[in-house]
C-alpha positions as CSV (number, residue, x, y, z in Angstrom):
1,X,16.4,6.2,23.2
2,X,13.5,8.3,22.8
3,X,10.3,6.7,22.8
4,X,6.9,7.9,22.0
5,X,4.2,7.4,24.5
6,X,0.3,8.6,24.5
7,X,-2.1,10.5,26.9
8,X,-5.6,10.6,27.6
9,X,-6.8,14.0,28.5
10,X,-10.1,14.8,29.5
11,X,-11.7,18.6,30.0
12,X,-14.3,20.4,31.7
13,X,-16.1,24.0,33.4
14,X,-16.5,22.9,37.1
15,X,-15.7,26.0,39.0
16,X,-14.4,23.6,41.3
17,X,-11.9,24.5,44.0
18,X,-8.6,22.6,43.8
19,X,-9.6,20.3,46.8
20,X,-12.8,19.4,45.3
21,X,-10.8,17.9,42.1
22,X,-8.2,16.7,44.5
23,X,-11.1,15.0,46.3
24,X,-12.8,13.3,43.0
25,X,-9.3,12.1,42.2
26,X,-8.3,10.9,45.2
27,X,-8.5,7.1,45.2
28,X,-10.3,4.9,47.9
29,X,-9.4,1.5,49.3
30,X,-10.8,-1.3,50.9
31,X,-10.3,-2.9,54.4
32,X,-7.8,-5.2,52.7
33,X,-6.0,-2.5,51.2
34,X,-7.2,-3.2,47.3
35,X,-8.2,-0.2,45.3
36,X,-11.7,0.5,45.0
37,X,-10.7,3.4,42.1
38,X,-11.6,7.1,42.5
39,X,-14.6,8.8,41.3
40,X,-13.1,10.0,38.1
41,X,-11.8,6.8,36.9
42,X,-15.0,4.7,38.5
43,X,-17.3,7.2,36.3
44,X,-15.1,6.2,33.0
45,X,-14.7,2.4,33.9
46,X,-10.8,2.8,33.9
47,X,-9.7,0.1,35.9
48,X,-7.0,0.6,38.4
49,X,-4.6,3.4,37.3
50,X,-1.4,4.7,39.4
51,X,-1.8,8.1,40.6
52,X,1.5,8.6,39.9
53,X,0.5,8.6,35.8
54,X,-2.6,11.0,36.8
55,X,-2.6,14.6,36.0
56,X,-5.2,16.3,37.2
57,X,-5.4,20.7,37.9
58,X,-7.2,23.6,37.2
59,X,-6.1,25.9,34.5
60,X,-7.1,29.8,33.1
61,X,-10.1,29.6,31.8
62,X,-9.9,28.8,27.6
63,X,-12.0,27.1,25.4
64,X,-8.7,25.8,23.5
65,X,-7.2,22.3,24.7
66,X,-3.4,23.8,22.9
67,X,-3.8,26.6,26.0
68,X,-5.6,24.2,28.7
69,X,-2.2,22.0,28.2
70,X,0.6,24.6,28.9
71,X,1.9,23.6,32.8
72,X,1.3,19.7,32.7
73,X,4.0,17.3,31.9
74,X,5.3,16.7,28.0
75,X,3.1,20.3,27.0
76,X,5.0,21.1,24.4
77,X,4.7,17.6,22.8
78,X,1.4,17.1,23.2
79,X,0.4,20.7,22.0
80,X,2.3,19.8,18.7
81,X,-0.3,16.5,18.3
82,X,-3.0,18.4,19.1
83,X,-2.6,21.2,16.7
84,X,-1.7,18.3,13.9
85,X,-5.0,16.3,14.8
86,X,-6.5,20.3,14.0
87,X,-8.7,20.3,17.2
88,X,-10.8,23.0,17.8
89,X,-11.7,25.0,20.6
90,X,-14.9,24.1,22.1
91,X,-18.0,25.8,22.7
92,X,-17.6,25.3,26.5
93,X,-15.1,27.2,28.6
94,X,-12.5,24.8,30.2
95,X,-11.0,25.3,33.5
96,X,-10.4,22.0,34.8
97,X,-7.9,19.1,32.6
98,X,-7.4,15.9,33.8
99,X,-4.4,14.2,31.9
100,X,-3.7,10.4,32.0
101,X,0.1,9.1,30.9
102,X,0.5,5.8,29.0
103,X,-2.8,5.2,28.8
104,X,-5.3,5.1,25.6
105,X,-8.3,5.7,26.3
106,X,-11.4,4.2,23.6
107,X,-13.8,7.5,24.3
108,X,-16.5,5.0,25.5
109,X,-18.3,6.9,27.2
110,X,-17.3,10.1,26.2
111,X,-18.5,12.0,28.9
112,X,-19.7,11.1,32.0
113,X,-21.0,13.8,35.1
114,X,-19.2,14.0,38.2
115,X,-20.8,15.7,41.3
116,X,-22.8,17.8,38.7
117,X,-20.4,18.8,36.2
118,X,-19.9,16.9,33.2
119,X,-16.0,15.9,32.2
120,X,-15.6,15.1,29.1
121,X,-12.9,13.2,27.0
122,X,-11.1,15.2,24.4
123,X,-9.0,12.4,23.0
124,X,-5.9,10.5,22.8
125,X,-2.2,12.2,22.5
126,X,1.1,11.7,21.4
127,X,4.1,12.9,23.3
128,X,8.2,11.4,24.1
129,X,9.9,10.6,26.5
């Protein structure tokens, strides 16, 4: 049975190396062993999230989410809701995506900066599994 799930994808220019992203991402944990949440997802008030539903990579620079998209999971599907929900490119050049799976996010706050760069949420998608 093939069921339709959503994503969360947020974008942004960070001229980051991959370990710097790796590092914002990476979660921390107290002495007990609970989560205390990365920097990414402590920026956005996300709550706990499994890394294992977390996306996160540099891509060619684009300004067009459709291209940003190509290489991470379900890209085809997601590329078909994105070009039905008509988003444009943006005015800023993207070259860092950060994708989260089965998980809706409200856009509240839409962008947030992370170590100087700001990251900003490009909306909810649509893709099956």
């Amino acid at each position: 049975m093939v069921e339709t799930k959503t994503v969360s994808i947020w974008t942004a220019k960070t001229g980051w190396e991959p370990s710097t992203l790796q590092e914002i991402m990476l979660p921390a944990y107290s002495e007990d062993g609970d989560s205390l949440g990365c920097e990414f997802t402590n920026a956005f008030s996300l709550g706990f999230i499994d890394n294992d539903f977390i996306e996160a990579d540099k891509v060619e620079n684009t300004n067009s989410l459709e291209s940003a998209i190509k290489g991470f999971s379900y890209d085809s599907d997601i590329s078909s809701d994105i070009k039905s929900k008509n988003i444009q490119p943006t005015n800023q050049t993207i070259d860092t995506l950060i994708a989260i799976y089965d998980f809706t996010f409200q856009g509240n706050p839409p962008a947030r900066v992370i170590r100087g760069k700001e990251i900003t949420f490009r909306g909810t998608f649509t893709y099956k599994e």
